[in-house]
MMTF fields as JSON, N, C-alpha, C and O atoms, coordinates in Angstrom:
{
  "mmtfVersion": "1.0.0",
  "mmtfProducer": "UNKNOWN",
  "numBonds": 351,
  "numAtoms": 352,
  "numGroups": 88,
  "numChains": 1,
  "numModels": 1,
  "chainsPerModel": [1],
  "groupsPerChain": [88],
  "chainIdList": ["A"],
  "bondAtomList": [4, 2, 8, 6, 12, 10, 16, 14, 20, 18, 24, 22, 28, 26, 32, 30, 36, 34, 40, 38, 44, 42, 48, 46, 52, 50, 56, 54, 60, 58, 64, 62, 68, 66, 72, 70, 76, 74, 80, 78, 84, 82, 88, 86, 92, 90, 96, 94, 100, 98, 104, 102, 108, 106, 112, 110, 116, 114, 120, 118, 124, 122, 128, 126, 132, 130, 136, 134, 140, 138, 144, 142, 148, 146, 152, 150, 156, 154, 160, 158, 164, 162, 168, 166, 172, 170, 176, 174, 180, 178, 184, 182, 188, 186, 192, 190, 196, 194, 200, 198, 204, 202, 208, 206, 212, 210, 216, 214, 220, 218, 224, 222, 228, 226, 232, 230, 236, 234, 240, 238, 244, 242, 248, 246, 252, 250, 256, 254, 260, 258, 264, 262, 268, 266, 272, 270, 276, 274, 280, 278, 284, 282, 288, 286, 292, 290, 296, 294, 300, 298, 304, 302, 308, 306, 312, 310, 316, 314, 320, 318, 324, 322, 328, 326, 332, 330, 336, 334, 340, 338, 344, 342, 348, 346],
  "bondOrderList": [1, 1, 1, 1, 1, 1, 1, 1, 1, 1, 1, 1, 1, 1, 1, 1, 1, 1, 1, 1, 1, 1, 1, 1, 1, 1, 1, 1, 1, 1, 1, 1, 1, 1, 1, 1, 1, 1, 1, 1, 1, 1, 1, 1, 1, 1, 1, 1, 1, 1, 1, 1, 1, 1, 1, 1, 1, 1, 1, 1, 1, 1, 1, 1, 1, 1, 1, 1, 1, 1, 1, 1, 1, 1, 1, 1, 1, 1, 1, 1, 1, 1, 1, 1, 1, 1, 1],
  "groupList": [{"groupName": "UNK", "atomNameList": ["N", "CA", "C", "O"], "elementList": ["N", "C", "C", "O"], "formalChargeList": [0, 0, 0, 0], "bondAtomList": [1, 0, 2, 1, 3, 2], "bondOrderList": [1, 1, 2], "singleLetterCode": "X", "chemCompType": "L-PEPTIDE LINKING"}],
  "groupTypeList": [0, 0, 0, 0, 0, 0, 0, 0, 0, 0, 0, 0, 0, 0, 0, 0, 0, 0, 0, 0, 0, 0, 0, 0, 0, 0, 0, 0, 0, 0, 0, 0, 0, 0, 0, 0, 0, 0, 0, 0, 0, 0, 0, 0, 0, 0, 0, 0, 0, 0, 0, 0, 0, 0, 0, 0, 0, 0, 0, 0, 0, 0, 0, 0, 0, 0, 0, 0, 0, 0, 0, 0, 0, 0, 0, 0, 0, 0, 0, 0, 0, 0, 0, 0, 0, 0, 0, 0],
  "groupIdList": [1, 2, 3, 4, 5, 6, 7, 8, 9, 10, 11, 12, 13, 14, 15, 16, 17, 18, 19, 20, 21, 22, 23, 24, 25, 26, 27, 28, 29, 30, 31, 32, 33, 34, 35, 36, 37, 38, 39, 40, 41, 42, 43, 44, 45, 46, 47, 48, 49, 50, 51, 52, 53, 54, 55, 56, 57, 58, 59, 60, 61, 62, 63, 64, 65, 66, 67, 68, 69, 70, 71, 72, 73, 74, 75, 76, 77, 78, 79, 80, 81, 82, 83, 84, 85, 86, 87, 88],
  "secStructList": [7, 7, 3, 3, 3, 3, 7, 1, 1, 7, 3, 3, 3, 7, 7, 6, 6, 7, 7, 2, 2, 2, 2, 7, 7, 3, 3, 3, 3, 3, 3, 6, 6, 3, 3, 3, 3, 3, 3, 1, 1, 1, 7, 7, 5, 7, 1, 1, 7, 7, 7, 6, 6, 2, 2, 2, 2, 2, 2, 2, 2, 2, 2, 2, 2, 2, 2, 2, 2, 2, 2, 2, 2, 2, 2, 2, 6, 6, 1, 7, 7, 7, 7, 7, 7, 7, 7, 7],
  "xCoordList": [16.239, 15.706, 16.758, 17.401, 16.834, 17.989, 17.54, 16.373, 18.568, 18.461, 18.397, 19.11, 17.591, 17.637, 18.2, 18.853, 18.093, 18.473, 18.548, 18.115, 19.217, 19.806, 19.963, 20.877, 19.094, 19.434, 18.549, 17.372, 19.412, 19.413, 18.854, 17.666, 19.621, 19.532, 18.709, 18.729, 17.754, 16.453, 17.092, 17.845, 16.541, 17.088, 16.192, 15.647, 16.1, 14.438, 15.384, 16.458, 14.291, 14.664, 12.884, 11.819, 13.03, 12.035, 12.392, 13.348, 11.469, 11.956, 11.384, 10.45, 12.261, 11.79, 10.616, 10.579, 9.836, 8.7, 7.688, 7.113, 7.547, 6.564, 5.735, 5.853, 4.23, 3.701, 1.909, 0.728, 2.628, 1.459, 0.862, 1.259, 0.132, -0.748, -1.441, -1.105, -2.204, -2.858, -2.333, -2.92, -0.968, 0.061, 0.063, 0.048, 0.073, -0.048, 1.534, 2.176, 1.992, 3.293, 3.824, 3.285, 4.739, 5.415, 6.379, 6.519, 7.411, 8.447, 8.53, 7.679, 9.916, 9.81, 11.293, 12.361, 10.355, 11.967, 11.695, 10.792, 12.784, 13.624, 14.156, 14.784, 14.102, 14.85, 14.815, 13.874, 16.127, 16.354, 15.354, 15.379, 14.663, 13.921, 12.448, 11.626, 12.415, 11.251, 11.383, 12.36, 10.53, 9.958, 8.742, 8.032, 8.182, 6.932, 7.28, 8.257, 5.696, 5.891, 4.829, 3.884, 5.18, 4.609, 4.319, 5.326, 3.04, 2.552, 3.56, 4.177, 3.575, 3.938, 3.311, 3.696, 2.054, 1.228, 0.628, 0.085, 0.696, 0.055, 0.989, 0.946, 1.91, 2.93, 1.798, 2.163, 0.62, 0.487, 1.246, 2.197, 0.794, 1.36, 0.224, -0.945, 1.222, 0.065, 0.748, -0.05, 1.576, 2.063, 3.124, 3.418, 3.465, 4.435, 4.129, 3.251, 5.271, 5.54, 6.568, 7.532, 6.932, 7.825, 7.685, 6.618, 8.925, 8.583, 8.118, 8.919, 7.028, 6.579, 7.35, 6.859, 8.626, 9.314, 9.924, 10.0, 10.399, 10.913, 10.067, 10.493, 8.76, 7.809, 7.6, 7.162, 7.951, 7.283, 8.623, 8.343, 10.092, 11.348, 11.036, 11.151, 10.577, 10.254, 8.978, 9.252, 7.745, 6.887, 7.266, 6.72, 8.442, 8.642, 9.397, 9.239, 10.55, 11.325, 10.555, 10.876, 9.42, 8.673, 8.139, 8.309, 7.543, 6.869, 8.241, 8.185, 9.208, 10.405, 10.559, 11.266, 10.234, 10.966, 10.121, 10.596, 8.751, 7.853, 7.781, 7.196, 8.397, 8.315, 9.352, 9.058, 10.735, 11.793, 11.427, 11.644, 10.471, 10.164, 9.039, 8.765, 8.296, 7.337, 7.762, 7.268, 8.986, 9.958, 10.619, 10.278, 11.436, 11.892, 10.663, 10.786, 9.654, 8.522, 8.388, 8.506, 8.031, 7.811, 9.025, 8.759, 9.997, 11.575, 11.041, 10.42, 11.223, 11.047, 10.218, 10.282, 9.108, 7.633, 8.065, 7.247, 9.077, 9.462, 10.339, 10.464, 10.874, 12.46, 13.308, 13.864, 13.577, 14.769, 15.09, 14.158, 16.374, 16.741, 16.605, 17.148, 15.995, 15.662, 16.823, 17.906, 16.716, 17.89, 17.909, 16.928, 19.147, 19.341, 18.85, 18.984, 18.195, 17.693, 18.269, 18.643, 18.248, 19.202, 18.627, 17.419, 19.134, 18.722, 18.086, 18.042, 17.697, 17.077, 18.26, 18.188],
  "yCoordList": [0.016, -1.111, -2.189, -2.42, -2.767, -3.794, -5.127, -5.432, -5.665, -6.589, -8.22, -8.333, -9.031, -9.984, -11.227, -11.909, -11.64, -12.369, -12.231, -11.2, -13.357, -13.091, -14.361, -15.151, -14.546, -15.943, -16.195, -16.173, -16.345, -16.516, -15.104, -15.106, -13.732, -12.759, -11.763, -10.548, -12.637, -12.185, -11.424, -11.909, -9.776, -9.129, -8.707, -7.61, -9.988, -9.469, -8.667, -8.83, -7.808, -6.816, -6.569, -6.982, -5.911, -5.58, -4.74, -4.761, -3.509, -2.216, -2.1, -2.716, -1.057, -1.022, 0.145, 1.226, -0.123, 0.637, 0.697, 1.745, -0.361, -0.149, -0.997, -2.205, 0.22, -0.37, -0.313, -0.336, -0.274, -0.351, -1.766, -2.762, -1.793, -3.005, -3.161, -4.125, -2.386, -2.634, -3.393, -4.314, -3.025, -3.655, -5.085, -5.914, -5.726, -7.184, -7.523, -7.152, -8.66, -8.808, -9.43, -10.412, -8.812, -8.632, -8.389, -7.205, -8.742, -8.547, -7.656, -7.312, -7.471, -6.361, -7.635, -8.105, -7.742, -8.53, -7.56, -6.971, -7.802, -7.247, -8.095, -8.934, -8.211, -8.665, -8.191, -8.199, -7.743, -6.847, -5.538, -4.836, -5.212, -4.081, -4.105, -3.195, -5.225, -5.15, -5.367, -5.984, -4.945, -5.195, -5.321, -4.33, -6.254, -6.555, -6.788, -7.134, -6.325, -6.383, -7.83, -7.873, -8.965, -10.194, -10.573, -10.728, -10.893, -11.334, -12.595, -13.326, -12.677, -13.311, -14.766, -15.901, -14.001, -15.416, -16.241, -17.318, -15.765, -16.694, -17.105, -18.198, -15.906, -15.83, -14.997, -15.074, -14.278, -13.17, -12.189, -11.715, -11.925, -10.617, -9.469, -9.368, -8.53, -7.604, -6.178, -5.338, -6.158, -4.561, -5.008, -6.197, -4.367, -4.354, -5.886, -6.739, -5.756, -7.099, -7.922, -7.287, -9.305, -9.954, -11.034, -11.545, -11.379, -12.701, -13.928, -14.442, -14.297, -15.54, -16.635, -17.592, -16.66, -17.757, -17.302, -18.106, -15.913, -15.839, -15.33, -15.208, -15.022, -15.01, -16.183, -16.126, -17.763, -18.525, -18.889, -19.494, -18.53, -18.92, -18.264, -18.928, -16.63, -15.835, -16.711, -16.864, -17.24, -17.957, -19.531, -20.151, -19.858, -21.251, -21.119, -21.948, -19.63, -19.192, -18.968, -19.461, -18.125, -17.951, -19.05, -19.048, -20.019, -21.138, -22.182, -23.06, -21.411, -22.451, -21.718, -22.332, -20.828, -20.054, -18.665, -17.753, -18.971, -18.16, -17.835, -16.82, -18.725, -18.458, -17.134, -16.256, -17.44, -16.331, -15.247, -14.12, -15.875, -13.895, -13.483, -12.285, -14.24, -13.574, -12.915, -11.894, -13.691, -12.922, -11.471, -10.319, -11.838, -10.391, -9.504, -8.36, -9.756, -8.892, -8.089, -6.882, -8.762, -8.214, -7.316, -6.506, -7.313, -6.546, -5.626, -4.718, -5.732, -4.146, -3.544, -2.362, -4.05, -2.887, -2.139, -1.409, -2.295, -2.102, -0.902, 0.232, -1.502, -0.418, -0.889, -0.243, -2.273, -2.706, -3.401, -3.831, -3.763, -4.598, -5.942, -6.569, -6.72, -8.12, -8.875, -8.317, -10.101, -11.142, -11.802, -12.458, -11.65, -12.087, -13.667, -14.434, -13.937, -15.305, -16.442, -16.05, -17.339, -18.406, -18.458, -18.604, -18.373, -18.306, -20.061, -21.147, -19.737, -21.296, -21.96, -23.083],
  "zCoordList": [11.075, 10.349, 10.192, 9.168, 11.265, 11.435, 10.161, 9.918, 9.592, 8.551, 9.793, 10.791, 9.424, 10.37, 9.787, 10.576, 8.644, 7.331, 6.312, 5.797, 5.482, 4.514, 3.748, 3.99, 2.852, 1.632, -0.052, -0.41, -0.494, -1.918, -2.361, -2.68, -2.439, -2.631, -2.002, -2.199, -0.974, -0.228, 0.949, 1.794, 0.838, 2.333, 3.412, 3.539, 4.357, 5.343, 6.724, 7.303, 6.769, 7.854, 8.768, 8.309, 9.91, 10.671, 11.242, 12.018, 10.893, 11.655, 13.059, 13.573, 13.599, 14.502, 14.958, 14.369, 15.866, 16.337, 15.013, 14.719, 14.35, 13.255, 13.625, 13.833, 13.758, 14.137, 12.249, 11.903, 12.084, 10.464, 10.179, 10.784, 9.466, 8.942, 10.507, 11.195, 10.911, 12.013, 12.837, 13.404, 13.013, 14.597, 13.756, 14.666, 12.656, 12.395, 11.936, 10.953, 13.427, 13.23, 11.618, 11.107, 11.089, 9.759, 9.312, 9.618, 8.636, 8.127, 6.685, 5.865, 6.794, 5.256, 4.289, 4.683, 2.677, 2.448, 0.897, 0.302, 0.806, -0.57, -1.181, -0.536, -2.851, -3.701, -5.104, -5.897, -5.261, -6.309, -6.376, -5.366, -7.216, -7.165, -6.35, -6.247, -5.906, -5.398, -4.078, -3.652, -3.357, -1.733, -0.955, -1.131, -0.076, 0.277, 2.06, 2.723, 2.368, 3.716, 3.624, 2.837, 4.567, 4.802, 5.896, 6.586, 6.597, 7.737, 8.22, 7.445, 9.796, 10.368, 10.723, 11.003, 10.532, 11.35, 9.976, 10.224, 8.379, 7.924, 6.627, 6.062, 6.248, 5.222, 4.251, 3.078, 4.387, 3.153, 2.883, 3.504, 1.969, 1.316, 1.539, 1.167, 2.429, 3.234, 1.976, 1.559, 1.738, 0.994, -0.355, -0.474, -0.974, -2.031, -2.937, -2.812, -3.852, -4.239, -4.209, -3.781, -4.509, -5.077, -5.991, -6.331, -6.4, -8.075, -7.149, -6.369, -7.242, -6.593, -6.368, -5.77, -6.798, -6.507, -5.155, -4.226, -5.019, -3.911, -2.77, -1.621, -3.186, -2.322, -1.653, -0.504, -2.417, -1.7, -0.664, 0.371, -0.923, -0.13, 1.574, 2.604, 1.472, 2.151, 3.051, 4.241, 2.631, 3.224, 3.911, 4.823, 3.046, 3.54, 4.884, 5.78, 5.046, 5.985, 7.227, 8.308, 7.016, 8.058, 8.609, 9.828, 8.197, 8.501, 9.731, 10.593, 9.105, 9.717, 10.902, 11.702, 11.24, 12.041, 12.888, 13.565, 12.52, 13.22, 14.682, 15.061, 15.57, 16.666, 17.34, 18.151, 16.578, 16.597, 16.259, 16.704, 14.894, 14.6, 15.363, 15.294, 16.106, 17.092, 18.129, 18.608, 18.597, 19.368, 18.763, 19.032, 18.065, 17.462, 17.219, 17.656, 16.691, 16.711, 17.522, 17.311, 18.941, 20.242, 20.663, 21.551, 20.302, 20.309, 19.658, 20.21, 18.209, 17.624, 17.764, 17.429, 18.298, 18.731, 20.118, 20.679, 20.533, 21.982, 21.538, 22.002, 20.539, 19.984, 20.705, 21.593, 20.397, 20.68, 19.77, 19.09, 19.412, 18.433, 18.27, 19.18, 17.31, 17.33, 17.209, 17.026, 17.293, 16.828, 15.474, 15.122, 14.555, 14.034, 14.117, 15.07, 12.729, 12.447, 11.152, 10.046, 11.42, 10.177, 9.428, 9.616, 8.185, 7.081, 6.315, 6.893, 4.932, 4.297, 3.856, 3.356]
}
């Protein structure tokens, strides 16, 4: 479960060969005690939780940067390691 970024305490990672939420490309982020897995393609909240403020940092990231993580997506469903992505 390689960590791909990293900002304002937020730790998103994408494991690899996970294929759950009905194969729907997604990220996993963490902050502080909490953790949520979040769609790729729309910024929901498919599992867990987080404090809506950093839910929306996590949604604004994706929006910036969806195409990379479609890429890395396609990596970790493979089981290979994705690329590190820039942070907000």
């Amino acid at each position: 479960m390689p960590v791909i970024s990293m900002f304002y305490g937020i730790l998103i990672r994408m494991y690899l060969l996970d294929n759950n939420h009905h194969n729907l490309p997604h990220i996993h982020a963490r902050y502080a005690e909490f953790e949520a897995s979040v769609s790729l393609h729309d910024g929901e909240l498919l599992a867990g939780t987080l404090p809506r403020k950093q839910l929306r940092l996590v949604q604004a990231w994706i929006e910036l940067h969806r195409e990379e993580l479609l890429v890395d997506w396609d990596l970790a469903v493979h089981g290979e390691l994705p690329f590190r992505v820039a942070p907000l």
